[in-house]
N, CA, C and O of each residue as an XYZ file, in Angstrom:
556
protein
N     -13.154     82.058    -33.118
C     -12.235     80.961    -33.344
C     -12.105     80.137    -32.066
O     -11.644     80.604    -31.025
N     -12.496     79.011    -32.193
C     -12.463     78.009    -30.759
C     -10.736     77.685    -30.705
O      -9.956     77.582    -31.651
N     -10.520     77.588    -29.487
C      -9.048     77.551    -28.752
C      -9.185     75.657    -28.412
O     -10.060     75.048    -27.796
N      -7.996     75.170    -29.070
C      -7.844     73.813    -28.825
C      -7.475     73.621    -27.541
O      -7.042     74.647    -27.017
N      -7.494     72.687    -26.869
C      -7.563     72.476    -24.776
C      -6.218     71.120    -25.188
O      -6.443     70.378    -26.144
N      -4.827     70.940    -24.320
C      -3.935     70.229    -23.978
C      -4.896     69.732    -22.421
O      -5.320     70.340    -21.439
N      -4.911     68.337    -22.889
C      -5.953     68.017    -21.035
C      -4.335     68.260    -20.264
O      -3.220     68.257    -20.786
N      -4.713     68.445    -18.952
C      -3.489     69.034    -18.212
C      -3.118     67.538    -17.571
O      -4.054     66.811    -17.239
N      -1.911     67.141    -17.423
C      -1.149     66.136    -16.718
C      -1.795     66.095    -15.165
O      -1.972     67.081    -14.450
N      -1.982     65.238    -14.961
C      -2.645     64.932    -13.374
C      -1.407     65.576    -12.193
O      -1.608     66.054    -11.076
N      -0.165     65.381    -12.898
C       0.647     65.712    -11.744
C       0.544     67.236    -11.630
O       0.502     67.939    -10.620
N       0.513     67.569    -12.964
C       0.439     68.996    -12.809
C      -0.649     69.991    -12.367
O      -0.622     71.220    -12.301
N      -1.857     68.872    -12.013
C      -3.210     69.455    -11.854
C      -2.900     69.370     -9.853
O      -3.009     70.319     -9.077
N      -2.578     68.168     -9.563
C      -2.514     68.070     -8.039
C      -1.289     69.325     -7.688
O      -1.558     70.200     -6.865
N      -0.046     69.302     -8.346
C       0.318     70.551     -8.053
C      -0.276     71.965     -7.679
O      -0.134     72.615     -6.644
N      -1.022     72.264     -8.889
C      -1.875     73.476     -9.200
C      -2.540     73.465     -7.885
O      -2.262     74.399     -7.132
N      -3.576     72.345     -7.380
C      -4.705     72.724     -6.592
C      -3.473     72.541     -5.216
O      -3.910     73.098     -4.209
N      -2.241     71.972     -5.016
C      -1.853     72.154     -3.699
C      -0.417     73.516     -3.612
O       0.320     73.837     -2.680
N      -0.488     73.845     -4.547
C       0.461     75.275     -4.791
C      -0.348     76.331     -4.383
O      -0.257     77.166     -3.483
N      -1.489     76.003     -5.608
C      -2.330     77.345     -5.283
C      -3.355     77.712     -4.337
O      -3.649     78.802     -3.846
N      -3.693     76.893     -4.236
C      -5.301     76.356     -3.170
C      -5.280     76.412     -2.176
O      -4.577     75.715     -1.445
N      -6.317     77.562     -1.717
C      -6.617     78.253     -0.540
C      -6.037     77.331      0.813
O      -4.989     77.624      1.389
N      -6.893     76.193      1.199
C      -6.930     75.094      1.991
C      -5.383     74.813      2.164
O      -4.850     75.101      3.235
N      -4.584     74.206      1.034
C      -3.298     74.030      0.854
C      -2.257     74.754      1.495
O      -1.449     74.353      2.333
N      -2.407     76.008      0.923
C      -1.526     77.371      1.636
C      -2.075     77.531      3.121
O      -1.233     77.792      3.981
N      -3.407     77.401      3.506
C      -3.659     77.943      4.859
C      -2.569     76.781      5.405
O      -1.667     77.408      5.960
N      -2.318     75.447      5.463
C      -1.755     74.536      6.356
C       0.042     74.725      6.098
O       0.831     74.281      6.932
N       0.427     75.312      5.062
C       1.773     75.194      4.746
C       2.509     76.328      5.100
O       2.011     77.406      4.775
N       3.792     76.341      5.807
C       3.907     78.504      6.429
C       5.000     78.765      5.071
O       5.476     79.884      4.880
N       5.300     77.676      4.238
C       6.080     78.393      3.237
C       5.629     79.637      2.616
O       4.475     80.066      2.621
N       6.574     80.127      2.126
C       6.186     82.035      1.433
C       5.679     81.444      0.196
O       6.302     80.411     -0.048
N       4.720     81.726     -0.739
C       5.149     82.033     -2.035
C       4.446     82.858     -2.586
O       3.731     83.517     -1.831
N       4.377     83.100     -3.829
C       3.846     84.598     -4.558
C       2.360     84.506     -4.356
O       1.954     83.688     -3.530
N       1.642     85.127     -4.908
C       0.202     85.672     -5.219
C      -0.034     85.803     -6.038
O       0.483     86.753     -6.625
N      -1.049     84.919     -6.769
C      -1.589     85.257     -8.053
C      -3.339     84.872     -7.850
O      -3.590     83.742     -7.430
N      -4.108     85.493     -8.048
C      -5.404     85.311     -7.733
C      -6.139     84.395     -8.548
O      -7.091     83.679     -8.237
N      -5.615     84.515     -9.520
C      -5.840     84.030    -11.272
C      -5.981     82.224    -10.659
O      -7.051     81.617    -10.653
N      -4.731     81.669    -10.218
C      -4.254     80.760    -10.177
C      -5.323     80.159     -8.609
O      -5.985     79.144     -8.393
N      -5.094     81.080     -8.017
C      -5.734     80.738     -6.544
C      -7.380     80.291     -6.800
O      -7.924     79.269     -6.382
N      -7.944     81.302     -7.556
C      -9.287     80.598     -7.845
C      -9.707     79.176     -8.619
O     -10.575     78.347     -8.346
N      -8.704     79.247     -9.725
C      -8.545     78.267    -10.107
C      -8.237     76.808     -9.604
O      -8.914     75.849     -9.974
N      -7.289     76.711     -8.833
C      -6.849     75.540     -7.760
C      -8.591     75.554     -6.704
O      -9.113     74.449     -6.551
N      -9.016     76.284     -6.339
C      -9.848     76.568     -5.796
C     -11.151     75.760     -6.154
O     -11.771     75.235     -5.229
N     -11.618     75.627     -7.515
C     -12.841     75.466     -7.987
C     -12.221     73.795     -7.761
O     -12.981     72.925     -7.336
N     -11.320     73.606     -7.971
C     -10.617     71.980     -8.182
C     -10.839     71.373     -6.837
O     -11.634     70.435     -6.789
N     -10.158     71.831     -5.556
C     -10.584     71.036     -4.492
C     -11.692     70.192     -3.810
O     -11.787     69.110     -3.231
N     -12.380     71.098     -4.125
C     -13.520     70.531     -3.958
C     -13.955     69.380     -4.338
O     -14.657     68.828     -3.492
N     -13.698     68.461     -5.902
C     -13.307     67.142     -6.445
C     -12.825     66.469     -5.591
O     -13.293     65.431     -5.124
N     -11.662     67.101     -5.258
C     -10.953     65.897     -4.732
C     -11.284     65.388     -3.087
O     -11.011     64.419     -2.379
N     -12.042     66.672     -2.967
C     -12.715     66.134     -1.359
C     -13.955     65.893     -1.092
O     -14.450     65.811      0.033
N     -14.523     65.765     -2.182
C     -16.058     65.008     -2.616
C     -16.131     63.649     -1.950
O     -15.155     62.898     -1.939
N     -17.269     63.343     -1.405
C     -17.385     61.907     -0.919
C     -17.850     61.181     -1.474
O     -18.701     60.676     -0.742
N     -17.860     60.521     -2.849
C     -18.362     59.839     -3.563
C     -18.247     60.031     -5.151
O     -18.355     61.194     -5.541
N     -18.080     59.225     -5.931
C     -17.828     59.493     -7.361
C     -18.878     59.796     -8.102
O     -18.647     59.801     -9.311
N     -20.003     60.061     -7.764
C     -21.413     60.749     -7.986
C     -21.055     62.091     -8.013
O     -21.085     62.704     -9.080
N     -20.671     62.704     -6.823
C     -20.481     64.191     -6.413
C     -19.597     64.799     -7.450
O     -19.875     65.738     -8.196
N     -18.097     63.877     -7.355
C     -17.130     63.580     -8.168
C     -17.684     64.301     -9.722
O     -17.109     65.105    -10.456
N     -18.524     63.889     -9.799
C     -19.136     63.781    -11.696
C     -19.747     64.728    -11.726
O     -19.570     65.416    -12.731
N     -20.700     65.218    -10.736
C     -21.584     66.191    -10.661
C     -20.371     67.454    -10.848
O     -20.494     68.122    -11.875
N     -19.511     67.722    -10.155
C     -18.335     68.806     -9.651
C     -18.312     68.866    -10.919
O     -19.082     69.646    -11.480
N     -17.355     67.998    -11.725
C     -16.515     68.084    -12.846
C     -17.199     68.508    -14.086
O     -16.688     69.253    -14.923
N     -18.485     67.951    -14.167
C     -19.793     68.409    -15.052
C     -19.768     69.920    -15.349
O     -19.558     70.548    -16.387
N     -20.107     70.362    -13.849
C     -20.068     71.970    -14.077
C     -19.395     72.382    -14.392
O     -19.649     73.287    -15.186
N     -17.994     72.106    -14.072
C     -16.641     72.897    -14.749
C     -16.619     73.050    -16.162
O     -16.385     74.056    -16.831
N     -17.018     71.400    -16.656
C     -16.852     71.405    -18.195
C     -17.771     72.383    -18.440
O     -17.364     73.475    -18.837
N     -19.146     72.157    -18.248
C     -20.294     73.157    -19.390
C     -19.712     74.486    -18.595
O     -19.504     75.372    -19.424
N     -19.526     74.723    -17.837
C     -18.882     76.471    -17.049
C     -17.774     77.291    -18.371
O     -17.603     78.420    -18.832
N     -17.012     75.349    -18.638
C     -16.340     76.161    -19.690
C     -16.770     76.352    -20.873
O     -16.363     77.252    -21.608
N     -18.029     75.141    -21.302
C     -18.130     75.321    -22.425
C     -17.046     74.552    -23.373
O     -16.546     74.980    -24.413
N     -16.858     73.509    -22.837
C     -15.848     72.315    -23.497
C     -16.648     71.602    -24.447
O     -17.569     70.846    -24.137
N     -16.286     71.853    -25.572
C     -17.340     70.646    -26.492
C     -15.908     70.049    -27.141
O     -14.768     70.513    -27.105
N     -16.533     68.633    -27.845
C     -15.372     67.824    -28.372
C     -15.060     68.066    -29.863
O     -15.624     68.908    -30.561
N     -14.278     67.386    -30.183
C     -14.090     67.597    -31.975
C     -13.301     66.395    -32.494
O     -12.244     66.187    -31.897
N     -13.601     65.601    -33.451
C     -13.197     64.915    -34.054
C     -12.770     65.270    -35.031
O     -13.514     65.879    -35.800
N     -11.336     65.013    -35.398
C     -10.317     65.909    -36.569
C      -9.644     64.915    -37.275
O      -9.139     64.060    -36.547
N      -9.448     64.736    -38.739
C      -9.098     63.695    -39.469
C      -7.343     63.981    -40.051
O      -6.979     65.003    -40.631
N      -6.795     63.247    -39.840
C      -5.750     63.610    -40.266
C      -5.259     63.159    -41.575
O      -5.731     62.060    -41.866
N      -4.444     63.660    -42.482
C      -3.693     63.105    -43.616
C      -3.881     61.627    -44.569
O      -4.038     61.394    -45.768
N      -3.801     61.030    -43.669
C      -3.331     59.485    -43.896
C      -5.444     58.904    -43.214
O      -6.004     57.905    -43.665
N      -6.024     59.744    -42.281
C      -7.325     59.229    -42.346
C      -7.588     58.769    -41.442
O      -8.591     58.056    -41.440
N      -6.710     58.970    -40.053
C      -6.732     58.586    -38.609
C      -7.320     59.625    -37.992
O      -7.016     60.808    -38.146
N      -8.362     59.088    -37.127
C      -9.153     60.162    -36.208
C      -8.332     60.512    -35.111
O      -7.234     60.008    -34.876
N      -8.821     61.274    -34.532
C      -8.461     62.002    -33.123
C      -9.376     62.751    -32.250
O      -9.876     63.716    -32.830
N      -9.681     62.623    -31.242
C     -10.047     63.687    -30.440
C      -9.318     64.622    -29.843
O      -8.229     64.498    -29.282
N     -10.328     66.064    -30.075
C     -10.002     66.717    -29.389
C     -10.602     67.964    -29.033
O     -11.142     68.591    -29.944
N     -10.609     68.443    -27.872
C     -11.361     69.513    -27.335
C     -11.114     70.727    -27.172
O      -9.943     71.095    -27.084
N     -12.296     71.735    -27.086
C     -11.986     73.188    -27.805
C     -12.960     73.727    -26.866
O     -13.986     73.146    -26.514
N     -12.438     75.268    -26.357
C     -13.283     76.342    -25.716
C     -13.410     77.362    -27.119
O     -12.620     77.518    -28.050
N     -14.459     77.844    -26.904
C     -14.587     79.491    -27.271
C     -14.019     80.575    -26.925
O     -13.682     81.495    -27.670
N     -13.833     80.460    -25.190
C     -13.077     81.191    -24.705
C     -11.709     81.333    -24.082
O     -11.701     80.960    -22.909
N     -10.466     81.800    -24.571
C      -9.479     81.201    -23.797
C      -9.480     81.546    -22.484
O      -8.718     80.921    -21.746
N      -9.986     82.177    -22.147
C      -9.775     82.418    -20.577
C     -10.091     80.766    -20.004
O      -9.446     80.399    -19.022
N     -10.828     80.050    -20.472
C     -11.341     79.348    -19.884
C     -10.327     77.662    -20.141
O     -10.462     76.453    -19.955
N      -9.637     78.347    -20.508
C      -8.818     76.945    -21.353
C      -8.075     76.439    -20.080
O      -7.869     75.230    -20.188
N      -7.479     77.090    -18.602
C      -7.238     76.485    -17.859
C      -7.996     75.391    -17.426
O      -7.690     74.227    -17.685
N      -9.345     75.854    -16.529
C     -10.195     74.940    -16.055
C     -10.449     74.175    -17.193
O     -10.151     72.989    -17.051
N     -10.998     74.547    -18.486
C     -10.729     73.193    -19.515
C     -10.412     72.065    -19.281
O     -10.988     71.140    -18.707
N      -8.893     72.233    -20.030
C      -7.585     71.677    -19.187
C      -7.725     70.521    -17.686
O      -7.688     69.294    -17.599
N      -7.887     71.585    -16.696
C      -8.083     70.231    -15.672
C      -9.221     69.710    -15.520
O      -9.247     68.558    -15.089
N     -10.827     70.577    -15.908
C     -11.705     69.448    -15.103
C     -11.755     67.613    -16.886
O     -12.263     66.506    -17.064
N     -10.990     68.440    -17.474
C     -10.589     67.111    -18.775
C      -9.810     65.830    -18.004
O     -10.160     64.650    -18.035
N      -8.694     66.387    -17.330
C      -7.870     65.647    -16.641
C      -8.415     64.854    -15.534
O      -8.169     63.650    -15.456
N      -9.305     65.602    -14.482
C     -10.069     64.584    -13.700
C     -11.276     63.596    -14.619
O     -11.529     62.407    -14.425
N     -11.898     64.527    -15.658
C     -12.656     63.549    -16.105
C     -12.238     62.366    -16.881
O     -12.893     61.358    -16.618
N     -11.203     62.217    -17.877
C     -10.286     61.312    -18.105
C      -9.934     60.388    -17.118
O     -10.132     59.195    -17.351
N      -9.335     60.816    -15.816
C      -8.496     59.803    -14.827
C      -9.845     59.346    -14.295
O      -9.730     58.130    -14.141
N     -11.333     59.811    -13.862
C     -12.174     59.146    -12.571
C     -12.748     58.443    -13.367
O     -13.441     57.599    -12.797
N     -12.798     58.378    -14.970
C     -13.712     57.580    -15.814
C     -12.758     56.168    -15.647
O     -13.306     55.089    -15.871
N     -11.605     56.196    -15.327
C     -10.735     55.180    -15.225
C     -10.462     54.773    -13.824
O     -10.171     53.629    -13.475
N     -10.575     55.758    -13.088
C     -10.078     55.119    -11.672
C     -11.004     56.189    -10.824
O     -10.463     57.003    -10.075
N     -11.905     56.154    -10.929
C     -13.405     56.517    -10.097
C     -12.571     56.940     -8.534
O     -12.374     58.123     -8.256
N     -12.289     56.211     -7.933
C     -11.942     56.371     -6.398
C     -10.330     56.641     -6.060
O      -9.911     56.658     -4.903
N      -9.719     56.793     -6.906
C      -8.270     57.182     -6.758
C      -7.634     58.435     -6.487
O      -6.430     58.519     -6.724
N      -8.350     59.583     -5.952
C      -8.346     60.499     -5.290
C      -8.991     60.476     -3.891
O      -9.832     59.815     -3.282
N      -8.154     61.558     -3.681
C      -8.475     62.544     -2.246
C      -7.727     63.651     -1.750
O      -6.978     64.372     -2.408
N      -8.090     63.756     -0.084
C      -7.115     64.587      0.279
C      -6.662     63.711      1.657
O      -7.232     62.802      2.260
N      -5.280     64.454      1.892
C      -4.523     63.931      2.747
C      -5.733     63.639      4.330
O      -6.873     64.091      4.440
N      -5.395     63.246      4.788
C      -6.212     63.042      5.984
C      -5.732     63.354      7.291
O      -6.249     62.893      8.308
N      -4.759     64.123      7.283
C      -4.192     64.418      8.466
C      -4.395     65.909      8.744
O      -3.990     66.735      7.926
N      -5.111     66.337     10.061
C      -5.018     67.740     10.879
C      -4.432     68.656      9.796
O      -5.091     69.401      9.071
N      -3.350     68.524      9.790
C      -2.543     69.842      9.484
C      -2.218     69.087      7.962
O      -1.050     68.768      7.738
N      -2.784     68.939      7.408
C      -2.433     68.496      5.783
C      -3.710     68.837      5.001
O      -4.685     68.106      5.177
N      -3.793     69.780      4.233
C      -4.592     69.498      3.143
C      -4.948     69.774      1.690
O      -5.770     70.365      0.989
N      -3.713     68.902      1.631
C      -3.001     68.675     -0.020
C      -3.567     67.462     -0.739
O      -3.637     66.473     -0.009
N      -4.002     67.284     -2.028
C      -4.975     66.409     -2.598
C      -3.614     65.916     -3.404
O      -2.595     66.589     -3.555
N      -3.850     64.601     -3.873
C      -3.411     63.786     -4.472
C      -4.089     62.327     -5.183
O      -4.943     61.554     -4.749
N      -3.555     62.333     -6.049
C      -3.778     60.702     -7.056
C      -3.095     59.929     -6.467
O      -1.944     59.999     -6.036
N      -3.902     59.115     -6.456
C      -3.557     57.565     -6.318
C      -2.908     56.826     -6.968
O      -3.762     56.323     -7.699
N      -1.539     56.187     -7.349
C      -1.267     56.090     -8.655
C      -0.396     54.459     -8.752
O       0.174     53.910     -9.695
N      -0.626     54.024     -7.251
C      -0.293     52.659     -6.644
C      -1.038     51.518     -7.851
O      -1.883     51.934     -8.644
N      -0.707     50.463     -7.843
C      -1.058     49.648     -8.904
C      -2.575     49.019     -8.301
O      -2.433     48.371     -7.264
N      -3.347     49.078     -8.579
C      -4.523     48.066     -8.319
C      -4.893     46.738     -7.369
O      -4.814     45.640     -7.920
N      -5.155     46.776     -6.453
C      -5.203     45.712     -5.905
C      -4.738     43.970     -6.502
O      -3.941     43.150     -6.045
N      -5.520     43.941     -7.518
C      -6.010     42.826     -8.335
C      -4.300     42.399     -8.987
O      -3.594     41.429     -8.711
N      -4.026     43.661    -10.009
C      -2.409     43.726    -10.537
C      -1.495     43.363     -9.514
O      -0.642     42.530     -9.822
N      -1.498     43.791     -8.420
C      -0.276     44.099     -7.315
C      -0.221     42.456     -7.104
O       0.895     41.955     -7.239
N      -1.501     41.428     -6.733
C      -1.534     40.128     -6.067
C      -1.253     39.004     -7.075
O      -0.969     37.824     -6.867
N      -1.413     39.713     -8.269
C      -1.334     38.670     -9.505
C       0.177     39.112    -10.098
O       0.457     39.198    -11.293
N       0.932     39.328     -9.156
C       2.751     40.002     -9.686
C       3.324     39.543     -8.642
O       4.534     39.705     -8.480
């Protein structure tokens, strides 16, 4: 039985990779728990966001998907309105699902709107989520 995938909220994905993620925790002396589960996970993600180019970007996110084994599904509803939506085989895998959906969704739209912080002692990834050059001058 294939497991339906919720793509994960971007905020909640930059959380994930700066809660859990190796890089993240080495720079921050706050305490918090241990979960390995979570740590690898944030883990496979960084790397995206500190890719130098939206090539790499695609390449990263690629693997995650087929790693998970994300295929799509088109599902008809009631009244005869389509929908997408995406499904693992395996739930274990429904996290990474989940986010490399979320980067692939947001970079198909905003290609260069990630990174990571750029400072020494920072290295926490974040979206970009400032309005567009083009929008900002024409307001």
């Amino acid at each position: 039985m294939a497991t339906r995938i919720a793509v994960m909220a971007m905020p909640e994905l930059v959380a994930l990779v700066n809660e859990w993620g190796t890089l993240p925790r080495a720079l921050d002396p706050r305490e918090r728990g241990d979960d390995p589960g979570l740590t690898a996970l944030a883990d496979e993600f960084h790397p995206i966001f500190a890719a130098a180019d939206a090539a790499q970007r695609a390449r990263l996110i690629t693997a995650l998907l087929q790693a998970a084994k994300v295929r799509p599904v088109l599902t008809a509803a009631a009244d005869g309105t389509l929908s997408e939506e995406w499904t693992v085989d395996n739930p274990a895998h429904a996290g990474r699902a989940a986010a490399a959906l979320a980067l692939r969704h947001h970079l198909a739209e905003h290609p260069g709107r990630i990174g990571v912080c750029a400072d020494d002692q920072c290295a926490d990834v974040y979206v970009d989520n400032s309005p567009p050059a083009a929008a900002a001058s024409a307001a």
